[in-house]
C-alpha positions as CSV (number, residue, x, y, z in Angstrom):
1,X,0.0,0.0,0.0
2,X,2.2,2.5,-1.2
3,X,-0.3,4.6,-3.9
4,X,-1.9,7.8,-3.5
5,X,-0.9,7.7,0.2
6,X,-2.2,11.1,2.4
7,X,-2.5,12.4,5.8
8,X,-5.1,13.6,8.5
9,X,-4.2,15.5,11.7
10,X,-6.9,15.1,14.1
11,X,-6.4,18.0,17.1
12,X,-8.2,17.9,20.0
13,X,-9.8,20.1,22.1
14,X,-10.7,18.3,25.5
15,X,-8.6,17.8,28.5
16,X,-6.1,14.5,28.7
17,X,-5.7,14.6,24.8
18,X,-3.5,14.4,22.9
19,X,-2.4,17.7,21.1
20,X,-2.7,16.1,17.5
21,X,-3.7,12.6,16.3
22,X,-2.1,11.6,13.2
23,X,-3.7,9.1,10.4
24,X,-2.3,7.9,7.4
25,X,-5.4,7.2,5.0
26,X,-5.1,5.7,1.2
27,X,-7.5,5.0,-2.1
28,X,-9.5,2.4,-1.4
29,X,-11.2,3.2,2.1
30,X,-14.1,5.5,3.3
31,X,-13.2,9.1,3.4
32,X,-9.4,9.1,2.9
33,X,-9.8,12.8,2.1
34,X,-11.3,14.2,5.6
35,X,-12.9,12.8,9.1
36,X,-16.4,11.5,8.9
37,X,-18.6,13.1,11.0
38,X,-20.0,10.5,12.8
39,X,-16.7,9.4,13.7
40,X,-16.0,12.6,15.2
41,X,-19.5,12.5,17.1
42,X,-18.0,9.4,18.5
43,X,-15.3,10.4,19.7
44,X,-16.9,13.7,21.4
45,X,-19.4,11.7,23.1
46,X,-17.6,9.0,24.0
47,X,-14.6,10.3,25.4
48,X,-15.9,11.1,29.1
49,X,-17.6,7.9,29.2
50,X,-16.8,4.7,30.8
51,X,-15.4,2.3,28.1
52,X,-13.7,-0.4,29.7
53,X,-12.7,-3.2,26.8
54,X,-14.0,-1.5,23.8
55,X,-14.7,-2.7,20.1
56,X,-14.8,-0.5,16.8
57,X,-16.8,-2.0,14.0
58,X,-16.0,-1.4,10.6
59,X,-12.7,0.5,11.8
60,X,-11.5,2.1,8.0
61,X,-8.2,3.6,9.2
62,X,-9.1,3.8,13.2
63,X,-9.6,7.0,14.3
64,X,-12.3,6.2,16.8
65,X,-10.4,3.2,18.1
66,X,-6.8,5.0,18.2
67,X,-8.4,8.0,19.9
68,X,-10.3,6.5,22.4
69,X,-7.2,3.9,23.3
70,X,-6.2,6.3,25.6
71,X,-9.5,6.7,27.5
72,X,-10.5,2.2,27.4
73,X,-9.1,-0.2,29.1
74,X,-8.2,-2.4,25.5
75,X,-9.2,-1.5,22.4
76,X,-10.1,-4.3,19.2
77,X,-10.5,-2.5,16.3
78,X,-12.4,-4.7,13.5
79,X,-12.8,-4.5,9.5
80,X,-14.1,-6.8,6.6
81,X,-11.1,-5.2,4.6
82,X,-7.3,-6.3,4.9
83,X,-5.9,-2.6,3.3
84,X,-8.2,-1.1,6.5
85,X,-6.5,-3.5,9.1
86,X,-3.2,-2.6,7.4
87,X,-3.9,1.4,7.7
88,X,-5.3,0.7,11.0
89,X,-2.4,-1.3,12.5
90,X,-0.1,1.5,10.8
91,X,-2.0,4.5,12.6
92,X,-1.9,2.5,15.6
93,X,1.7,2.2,15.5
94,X,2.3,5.7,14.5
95,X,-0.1,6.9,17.5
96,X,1.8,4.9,20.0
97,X,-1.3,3.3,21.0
98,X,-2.1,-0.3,22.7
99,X,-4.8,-1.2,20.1
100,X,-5.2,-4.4,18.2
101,X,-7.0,-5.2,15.0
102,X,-8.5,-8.0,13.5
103,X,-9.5,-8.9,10.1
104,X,-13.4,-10.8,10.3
105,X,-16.4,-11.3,8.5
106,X,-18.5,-12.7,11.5
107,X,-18.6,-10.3,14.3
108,X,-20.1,-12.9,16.2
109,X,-17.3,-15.4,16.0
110,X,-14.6,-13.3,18.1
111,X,-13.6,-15.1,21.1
112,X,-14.2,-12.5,23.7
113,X,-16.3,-9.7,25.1
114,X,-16.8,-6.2,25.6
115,X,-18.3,-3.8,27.5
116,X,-18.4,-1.2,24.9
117,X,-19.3,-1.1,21.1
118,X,-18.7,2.0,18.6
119,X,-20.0,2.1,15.4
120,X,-20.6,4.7,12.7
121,X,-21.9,2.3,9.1
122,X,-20.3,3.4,5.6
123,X,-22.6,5.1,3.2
124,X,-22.2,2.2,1.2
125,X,-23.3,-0.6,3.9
126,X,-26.7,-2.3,2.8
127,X,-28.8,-1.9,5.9
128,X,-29.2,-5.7,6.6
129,X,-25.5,-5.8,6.5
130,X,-25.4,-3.1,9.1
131,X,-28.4,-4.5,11.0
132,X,-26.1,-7.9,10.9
133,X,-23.3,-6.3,12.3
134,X,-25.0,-4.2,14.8
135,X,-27.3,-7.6,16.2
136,X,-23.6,-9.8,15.9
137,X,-21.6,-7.0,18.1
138,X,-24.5,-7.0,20.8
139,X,-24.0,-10.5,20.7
140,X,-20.3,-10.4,22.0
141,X,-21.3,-7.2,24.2
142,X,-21.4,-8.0,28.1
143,X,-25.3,-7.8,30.1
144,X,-25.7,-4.3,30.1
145,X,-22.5,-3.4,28.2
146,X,-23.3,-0.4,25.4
147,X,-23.4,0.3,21.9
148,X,-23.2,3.7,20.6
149,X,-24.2,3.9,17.2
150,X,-23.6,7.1,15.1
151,X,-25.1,7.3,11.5
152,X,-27.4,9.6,9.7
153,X,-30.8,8.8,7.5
154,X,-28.5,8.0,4.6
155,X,-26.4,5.4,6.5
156,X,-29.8,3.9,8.0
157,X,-30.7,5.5,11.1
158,X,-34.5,5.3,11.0
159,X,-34.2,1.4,10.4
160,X,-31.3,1.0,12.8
161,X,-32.8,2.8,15.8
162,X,-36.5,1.2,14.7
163,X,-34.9,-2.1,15.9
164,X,-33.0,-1.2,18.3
165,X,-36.0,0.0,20.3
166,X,-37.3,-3.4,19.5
167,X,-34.1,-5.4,20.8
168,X,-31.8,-3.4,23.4
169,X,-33.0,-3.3,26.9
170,X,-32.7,0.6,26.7
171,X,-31.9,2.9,23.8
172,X,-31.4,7.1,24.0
173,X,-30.6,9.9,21.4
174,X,-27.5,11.3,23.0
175,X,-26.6,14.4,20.4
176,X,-26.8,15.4,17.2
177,X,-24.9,17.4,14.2
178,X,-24.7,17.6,10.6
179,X,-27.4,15.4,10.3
180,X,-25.7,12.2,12.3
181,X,-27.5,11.4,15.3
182,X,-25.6,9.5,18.1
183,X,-27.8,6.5,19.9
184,X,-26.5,4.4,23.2
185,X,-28.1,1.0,23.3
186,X,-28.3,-1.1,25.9
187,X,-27.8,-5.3,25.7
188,X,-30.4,-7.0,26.9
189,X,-29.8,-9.9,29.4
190,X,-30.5,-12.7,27.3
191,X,-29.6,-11.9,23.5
192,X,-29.6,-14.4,20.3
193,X,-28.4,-12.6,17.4
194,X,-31.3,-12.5,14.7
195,X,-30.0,-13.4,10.9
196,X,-30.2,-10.2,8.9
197,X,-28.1,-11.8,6.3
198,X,-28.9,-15.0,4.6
199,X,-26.3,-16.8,2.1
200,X,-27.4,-16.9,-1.6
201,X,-26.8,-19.6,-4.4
202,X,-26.8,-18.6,-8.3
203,X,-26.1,-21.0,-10.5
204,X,-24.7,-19.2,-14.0
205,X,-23.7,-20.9,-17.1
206,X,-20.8,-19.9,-19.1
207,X,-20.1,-21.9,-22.5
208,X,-22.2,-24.7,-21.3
209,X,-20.4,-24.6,-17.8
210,X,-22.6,-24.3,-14.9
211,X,-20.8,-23.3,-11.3
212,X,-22.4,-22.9,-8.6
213,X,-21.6,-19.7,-6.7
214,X,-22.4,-18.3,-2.7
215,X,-23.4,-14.4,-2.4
216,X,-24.3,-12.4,0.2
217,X,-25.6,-8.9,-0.1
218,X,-23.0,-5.6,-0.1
219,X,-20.7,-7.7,-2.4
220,X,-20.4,-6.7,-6.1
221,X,-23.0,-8.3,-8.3
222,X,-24.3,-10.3,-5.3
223,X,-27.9,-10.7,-7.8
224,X,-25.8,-12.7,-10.4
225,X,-22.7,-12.5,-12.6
226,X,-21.9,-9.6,-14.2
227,X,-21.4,-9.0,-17.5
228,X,-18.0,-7.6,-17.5
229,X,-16.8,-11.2,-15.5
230,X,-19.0,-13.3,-18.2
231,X,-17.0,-11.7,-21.0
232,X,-13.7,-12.1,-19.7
233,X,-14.6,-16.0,-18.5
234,X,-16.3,-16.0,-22.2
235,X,-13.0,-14.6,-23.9
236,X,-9.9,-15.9,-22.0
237,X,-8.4,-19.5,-22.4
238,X,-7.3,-21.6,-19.6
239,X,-4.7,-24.3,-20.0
240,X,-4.2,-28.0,-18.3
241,X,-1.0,-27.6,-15.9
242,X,-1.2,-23.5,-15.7
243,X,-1.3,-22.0,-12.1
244,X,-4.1,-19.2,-12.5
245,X,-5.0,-16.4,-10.0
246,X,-8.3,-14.8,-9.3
247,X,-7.0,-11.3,-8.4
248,X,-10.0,-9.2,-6.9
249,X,-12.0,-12.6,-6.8
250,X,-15.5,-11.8,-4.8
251,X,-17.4,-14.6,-4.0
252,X,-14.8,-16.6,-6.7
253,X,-17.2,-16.7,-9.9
254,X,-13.0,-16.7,-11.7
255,X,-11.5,-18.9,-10.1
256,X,-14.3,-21.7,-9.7
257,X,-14.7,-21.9,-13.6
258,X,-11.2,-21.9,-14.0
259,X,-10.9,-24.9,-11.5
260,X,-13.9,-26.3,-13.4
261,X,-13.0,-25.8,-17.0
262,X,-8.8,-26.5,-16.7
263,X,-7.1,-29.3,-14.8
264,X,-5.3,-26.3,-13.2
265,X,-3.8,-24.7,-10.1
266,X,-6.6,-21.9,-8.7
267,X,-5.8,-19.5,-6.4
268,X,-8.3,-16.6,-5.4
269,X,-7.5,-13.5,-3.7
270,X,-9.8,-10.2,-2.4
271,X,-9.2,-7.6,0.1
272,X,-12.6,-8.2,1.6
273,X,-12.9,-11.2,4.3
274,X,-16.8,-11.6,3.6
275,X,-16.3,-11.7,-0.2
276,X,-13.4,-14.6,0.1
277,X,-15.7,-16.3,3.0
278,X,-17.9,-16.4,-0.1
279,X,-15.2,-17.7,-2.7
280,X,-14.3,-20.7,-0.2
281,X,-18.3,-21.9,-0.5
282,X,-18.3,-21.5,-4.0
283,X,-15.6,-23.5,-4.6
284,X,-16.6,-26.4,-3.0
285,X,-20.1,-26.0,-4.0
286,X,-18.8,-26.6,-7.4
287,X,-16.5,-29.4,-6.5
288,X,-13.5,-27.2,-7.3
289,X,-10.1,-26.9,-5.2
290,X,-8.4,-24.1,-4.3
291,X,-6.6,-21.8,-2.0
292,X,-8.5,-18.6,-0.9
293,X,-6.5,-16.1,0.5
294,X,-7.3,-12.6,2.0
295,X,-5.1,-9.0,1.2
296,X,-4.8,-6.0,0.0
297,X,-4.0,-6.4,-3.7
298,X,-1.1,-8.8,-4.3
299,X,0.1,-9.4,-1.1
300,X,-1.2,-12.6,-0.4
301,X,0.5,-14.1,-3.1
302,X,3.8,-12.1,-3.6
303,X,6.1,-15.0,-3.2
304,X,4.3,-17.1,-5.9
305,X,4.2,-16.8,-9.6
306,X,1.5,-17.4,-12.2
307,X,0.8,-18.8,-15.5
308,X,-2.5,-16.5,-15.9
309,X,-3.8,-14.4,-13.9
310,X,-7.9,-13.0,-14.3
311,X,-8.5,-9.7,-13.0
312,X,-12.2,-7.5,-13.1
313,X,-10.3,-5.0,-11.0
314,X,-12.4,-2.7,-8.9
315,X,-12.5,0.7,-11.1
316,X,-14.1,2.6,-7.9
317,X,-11.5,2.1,-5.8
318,X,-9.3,5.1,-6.8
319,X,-6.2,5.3,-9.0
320,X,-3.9,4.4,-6.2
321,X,-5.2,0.6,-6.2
322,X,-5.1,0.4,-9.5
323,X,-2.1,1.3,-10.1
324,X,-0.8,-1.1,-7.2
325,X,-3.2,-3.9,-8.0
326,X,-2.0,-4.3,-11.6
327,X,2.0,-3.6,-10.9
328,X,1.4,-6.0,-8.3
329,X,-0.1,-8.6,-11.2
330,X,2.8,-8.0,-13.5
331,X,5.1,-8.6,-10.8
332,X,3.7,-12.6,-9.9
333,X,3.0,-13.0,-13.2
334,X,5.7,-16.4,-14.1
335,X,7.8,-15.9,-17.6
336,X,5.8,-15.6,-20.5
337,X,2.6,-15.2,-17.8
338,X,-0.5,-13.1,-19.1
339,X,-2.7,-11.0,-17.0
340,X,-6.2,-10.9,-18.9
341,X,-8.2,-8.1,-17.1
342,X,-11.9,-7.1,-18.1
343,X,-13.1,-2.9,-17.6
344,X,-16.0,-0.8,-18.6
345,X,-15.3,0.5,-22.4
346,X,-15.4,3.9,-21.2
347,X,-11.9,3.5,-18.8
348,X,-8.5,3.9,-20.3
349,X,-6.4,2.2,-18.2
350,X,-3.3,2.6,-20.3
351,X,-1.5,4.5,-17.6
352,X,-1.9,1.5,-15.1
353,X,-0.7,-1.4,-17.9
354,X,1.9,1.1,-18.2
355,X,4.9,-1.3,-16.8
356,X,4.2,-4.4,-19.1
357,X,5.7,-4.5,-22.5
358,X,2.3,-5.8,-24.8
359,X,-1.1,-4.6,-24.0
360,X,-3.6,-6.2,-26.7
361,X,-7.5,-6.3,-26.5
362,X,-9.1,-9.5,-27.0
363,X,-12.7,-8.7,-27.0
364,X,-15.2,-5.4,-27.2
365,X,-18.8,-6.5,-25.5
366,X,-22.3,-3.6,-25.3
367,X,-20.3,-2.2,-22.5
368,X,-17.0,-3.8,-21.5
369,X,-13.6,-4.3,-22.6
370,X,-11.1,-7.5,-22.2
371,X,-7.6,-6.9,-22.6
372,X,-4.4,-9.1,-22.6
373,X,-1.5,-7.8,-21.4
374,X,2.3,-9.8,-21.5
375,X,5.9,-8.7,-21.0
């Protein structure tokens, strides 16, 4: 994570504080370009409070955990995405804070409790994911422990607070600002985490071969494959004996027909721990085997090579992972190794191939482009 790097200085403005928080942010997570305002409200409220062993969801680059470290008695910062836990433990280290992170897709699964939950949901969350995570953190909170949920109407507020008057044994408006509206929630005594978020099969067929694939909402094209991934699986060739990589691999639509089509070596890689969570079903829902692996871009494989390696790289993302995604591609790629890559036919990503020596396009669809590119 080296690409389109920046910086935040937090100050503050309460007694105890620090003079200045510092944050290194990147392309690639929520607001990299200024402090979110419900993470702020967080921090405001929260800092006088009695937090005891604390837990962020959803972390991005941990401000609300790294600030409040000083005030908790631990702090677990947690995110779906490995370049977040990367910023995070780098911000933690650069704070001199005591705060660890991990990298999970099932809040519910952590092997320990808290007494204090913080959470302010993306703009992009779906609400049942954010219902999911906010019914899976009160799950691992203690009897009585709180959750302090900031969001706005756009990040789900009405629905989230609906629920939680339903659910928590107590739940209160604390402030307010900007539009974000800060809620303390109580845990019940007894709590079983309802399912927000149910597992979903789609069954595609590509050249008469049908996988069988695991989705979950908040992933890209959870619905059904997309058509920019049909016409690069429709366009590329994949060879007995090669060692392919799924780079960016989602719930693993790639790699599975590659493992299906090829007597091959699959690998699959994604930065987000629900999407390869996903790719491990789908694989063995359609009988294929391969080794799923979790990182930001390339890093989960850097000390392998490949014959081929597939690629619909996320375009939304920013420049930055781009740029390091596909550098990172040329660099496993083995001798002779092509990187087929699929992208929307209005994106010129010319400047991003730049490194490799060939670039040739294979195939135009309606709305998407594949293109070959070799040293």
């Amino acid at each position: 994570m080296t690409s389109a790097s920046r910086e935040l200085v937090l100050e503050s403005r309460v007694p105890g504080a620090r003079p200045t928080y510092r944050f290194d942010t990147a392309d690639g997570v929520c607001s990299k370009r200024s402090f979110r305002t419900a993470e702020l409200l967080l921090l405001e409220s929260l800092w006088d409070a009695d937090l005891g062993r604390l837990l962020t969801l959803e972390s991005n680059y941990g401000v609300v955990g790294i600030v409040l470290a000083d005030r908790a008695s631990s702090v677990r910062m947690v995110e779906s995405s490995a370049r977040a836990v990367r910023l995070c433990d780098r911000n933690a280290r650069r704070n001199s804070v005591d705060a660890t992170t991990a990298l999970v897709a099932d809040i519910s699964a952590l092997d320990e409790s808290f007494d204090t939950v913080a959470y302010a949901p993306k703009p992009y969350t779906p609400i049942s994911v954010g219902m999911q995570r906010i019914a899976d953190s009160l799950s691992v909170l203690r009897p009585g422990g709180s959750l302090y949920l900031a969001a706005s109407k756009q990040t789900g507020l009405t629905r989230y607070e609906d629920w939680l008057h339903q659910t928590a044994a107590s739940v209160e408006r604390l402030s307010e600002r900007d539009g974000v509206a800060l809620l303390e929630a109580t845990r019940p005594g007894s709590f079983d985490p309802p399912s927000h978020v149910s597992p979903r099969s789609i069954r595609p067929e590509i050249d008469e071969t049908t996988l069988s694939l695991v989705t979950v909402p908040g992933l890209f094209s959870a619905s059904g494959l997309d058509d920019g991934t049909r016409l690069l699986l429709e366009t590329t060739s994949i060879e007995d004996d090669e060692t392919v990589l799924d780079l960016c691999c989602g719930y693993g639509a790639i790699g599975t027909y590659a493992g299906r089509v090829a007597d091959c070596e699959v690998w699959l890689s994604d930065d987000d721990r629900v999407a390869t969570t996903c790719a491990e079903e789908s694989l063995q829902a359609s009988g294929v085997d391969g080794t799923v692996v979790t990182a930001d871009c390339v890093a989960g494989v850097a000390d392998r090579t490949f014959d081929r390696v597939l690629c619909n790289p996320p375009t939304h993302a920013g420049a930055g992972v781009l740029s390091e995604l596909l550098d990172g591609a040329r660099d496993v790629l083995a001798p002779g190794g092509e990187l087929a890559i699929v992208h929307h036919r209005e994106l010129d990503l010319r400047d991003h191939l730049s490194r490799f020596d060939a670039i040739e396009r294979l195939r135009t669809g309606a709305d998407h482009v594949v293109l070959s590119a070799t040293d």
